[in-house]
N, C-alpha and C positions, 0 to 999 in steps of 0.2 A: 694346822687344825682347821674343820672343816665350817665351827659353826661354834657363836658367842652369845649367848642367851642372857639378857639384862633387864635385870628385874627391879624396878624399885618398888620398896615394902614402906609401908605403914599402917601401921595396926593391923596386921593382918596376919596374926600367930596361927588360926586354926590351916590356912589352908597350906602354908610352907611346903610341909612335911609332902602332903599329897600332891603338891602341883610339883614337887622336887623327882617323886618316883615316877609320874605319869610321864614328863620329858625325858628321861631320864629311859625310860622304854619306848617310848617312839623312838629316839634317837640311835639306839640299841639297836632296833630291828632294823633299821633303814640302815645300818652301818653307817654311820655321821659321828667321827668326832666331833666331842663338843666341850664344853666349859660354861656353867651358870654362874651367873658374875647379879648377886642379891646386893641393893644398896638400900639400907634400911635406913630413908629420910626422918629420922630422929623419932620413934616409934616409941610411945610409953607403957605397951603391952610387953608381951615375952615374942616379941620378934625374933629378936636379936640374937637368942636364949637357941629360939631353933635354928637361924642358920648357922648357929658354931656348932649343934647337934649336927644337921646335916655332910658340914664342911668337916667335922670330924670322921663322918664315916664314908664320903668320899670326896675324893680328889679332885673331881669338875668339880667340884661345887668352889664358890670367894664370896668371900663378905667384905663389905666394906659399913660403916655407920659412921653417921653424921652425932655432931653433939646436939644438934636440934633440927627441926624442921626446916629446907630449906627451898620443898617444892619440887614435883617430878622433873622439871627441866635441868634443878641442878644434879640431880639424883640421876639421871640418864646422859648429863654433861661425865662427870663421872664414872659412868660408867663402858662409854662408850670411849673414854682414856686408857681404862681399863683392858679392852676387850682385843684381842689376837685371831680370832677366826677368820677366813676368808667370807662369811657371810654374818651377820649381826642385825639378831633377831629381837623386837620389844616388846615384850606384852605386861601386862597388868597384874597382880599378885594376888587377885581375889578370884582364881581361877572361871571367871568369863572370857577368858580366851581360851581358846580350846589350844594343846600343844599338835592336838593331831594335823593340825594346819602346817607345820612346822617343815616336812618332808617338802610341799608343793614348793613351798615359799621359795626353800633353798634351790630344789631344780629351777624356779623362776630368776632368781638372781643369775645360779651358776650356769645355768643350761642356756637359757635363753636372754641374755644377756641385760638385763633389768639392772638401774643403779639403783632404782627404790620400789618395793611392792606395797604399798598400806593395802591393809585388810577394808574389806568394807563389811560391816554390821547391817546385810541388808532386813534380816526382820531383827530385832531389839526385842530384848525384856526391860525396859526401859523406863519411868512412869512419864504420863502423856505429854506435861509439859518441857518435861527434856527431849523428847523426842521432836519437837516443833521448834525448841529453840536452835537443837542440833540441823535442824535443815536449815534454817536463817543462816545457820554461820554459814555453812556448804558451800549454800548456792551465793552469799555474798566472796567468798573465800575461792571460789570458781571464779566467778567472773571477774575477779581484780587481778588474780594470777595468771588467766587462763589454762591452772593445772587443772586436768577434766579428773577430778577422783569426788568419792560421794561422801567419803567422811576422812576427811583431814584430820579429825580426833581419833579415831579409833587407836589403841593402843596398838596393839596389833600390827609392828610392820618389819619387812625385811630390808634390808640393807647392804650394799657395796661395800667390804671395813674403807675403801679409799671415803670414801661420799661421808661416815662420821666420824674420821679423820683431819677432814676438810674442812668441816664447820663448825662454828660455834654456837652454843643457845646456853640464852639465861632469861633468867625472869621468868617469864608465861609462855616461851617462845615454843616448847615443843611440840604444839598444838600445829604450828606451820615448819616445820622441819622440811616437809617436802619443797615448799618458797624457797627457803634455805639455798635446799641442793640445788635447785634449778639456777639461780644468781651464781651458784659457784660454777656451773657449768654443765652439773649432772641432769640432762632433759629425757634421761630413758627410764620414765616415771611409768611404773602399771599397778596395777589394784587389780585385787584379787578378795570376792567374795569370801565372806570365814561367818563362820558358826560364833551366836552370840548366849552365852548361855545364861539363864538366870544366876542369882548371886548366891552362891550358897554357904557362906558363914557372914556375918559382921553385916555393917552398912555400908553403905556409901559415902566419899567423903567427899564430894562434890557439892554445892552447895550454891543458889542464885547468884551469887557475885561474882562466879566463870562466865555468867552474860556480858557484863559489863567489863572485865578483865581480858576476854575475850576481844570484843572488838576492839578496846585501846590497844592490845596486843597485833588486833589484825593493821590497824593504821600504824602504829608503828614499824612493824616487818616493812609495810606497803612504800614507806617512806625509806626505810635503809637499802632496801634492794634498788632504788629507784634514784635515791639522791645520797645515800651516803659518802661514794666517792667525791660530788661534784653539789654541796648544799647552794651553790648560789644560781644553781640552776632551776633553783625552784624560788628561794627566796630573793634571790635578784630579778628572776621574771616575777612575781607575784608584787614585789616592793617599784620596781620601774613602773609598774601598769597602775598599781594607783596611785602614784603620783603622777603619773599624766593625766589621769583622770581628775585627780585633786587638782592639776593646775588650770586645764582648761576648766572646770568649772569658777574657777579664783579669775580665770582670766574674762570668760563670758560677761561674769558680773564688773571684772573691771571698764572694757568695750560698751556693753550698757551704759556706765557711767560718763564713757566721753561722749557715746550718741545725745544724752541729755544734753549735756554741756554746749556741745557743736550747734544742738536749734534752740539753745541759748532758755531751756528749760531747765525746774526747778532739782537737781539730780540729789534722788536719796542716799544717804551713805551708805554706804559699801557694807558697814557692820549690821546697818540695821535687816541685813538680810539672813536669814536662817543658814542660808545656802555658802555663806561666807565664811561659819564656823564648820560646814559640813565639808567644806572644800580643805579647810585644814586640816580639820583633823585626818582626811585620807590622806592630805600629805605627807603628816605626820608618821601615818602607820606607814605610808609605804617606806618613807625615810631608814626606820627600825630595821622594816622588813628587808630594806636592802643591806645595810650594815648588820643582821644577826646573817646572814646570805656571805657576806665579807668577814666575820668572825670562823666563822664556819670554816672557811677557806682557809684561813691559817692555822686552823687548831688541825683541821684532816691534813696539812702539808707537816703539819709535826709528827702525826701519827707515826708506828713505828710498823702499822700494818698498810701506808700506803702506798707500796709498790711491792704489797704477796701477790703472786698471780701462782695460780694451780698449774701443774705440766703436765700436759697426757701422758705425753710418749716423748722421746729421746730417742738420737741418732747418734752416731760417734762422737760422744761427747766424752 
């Protein structure tokens, strides 16, 4: 099969139907097998109602549904378990993605050899302040990866079936899927400009709290690709460094107090100095910070994921 379309739904009964036949003729004309694989993350409308209509009257079409809500990541985690095409395509269920994009995407994957294509939304029907917080994330989300793409959100993207195969996301994580691929090996990232259309049934279900979910989400990815294998590489450097700091400051104020002593002046104790609880306590932290660094260590040598490594290719094996 030539091509996996995964859609997760919520609350979005009116556009089903019409975002079902529009793919559904692109794909047709362009001669593209294909397969739409709807995961309806726990919808309390008549979702559900129409992808078993659809899925009854054709054969691409699967449903899967969730007993409740459990967020596009899990709903594209699933879906992308689901999905057999040689190309595996995402888009959004409230028909602002256009399917007509659908054709490029796949010669971009197939033809010219791409593991990932995210769309990029360069004009938006957007309202103003998403539109400013979505460049915040961008360009901080660019410069910690150094993947050069302009909207890591965009639902809209094509894919390698190896590359979401490969990887895992959960929680908030499908916003950085492309970090993802690149940690697993897949660095032949392109983007591809796509039509952003206004929304034409329902609302939106996005809401202030993807700001803040968002960057906890970006430090986190930022930290697994970085130090998951190897946590004491960060918490063993960060905990050894201030404890040296904590001690030579402990040690400064000890020295001070033999120099009194030695010209046989009046030497003030060591507590009564600010600097002598400031010096513990960094000792303190870094102590933690080394042993949660050694914790870490043991718990990833348990792991049963630490020693998967990805295989491109094979010889006489």
């Amino acid at each position: 099969m030539d091509l996996s379309v995964v859609i997760p739904v919520y609350n979005e009964e009116e556009s089903i139907q019409e975002l079902t036949e529009w793919i559904e003729k692109v794909c047709t004309g362009d001669r593209i097998s294909f397969e739409i694989i709807f995961i309806d993350d726990g919808s309390s409308d008549s979702s559900w109602e129409k992808i078993m209509l659809m899925a009854g009257k054709n054969q691409f079409v699967k449903g899967l549904r969730f007993r409740r809500n459990h967020g596009k990541a899990a709903a594209l985690h699933t879906g992308f378990n689901e999905a057999t095409g040689d190309v595996v395509i995402t888009m959004d269920s409230d028909l602002q993605d256009s399917p007509d994009e659908i054709p490029e995407l796949v010669k971009m994957i197939r033809d010219e050899g791409y593991d990932i294509v995210s769309g990029w939304k360069k004009k938006r029907y957007d309202p103003f302040i998403k539109r400013i917080t979505s460049r915040f994330y961008n360009g901080t989300a660019r410069w910690s990866s150094g993947i050069k793409l302009h909207d890591f959100n965009c639902g809209l993207k094509a894919y390698r079936l190896e590359v979401v195969k490969s990887i895992e996301i959960f929680g908030e994580m499908h916003r950085y899927i492309p970090m993802l691929a690149k940690e697993a090996g897949f660095r032949k990232i392109g983007e591809k400009v796509v039509e952003h259309r206004s929304r034409k049934y329902g609302v939106t279900k996005y809401g202030l709290d993807r700001f803040m979910k968002g960057y906890l989400d970006l430090l986190t990815i930022g930290f697994i690709t970085r130090f998951g294998k190897s946590p004491m590489h960060l918490f063993g450097f960060l905990g050894t460094l201030m404890f040296l700091i904590g001690f030579v400051m402990a040690g400064y104020l000890g020295v001070k107090k033999l120099v009194f002593i030695n010209h046989h002046l009046r030497a003030p104790l060591v507590t009564d100095s600010p600097y002598f609880f400031i010096a513990l306590t960094v000792m303190i932290i870094g102590s933690f910070l080394f042993l949660t660094g050694f914790l870490g260590e043991l718990v990833n040598r348990n792991s049963s994921e630490r020693n998967n490594y990805l295989i491109k290719d094979k010889v006489n094996i």
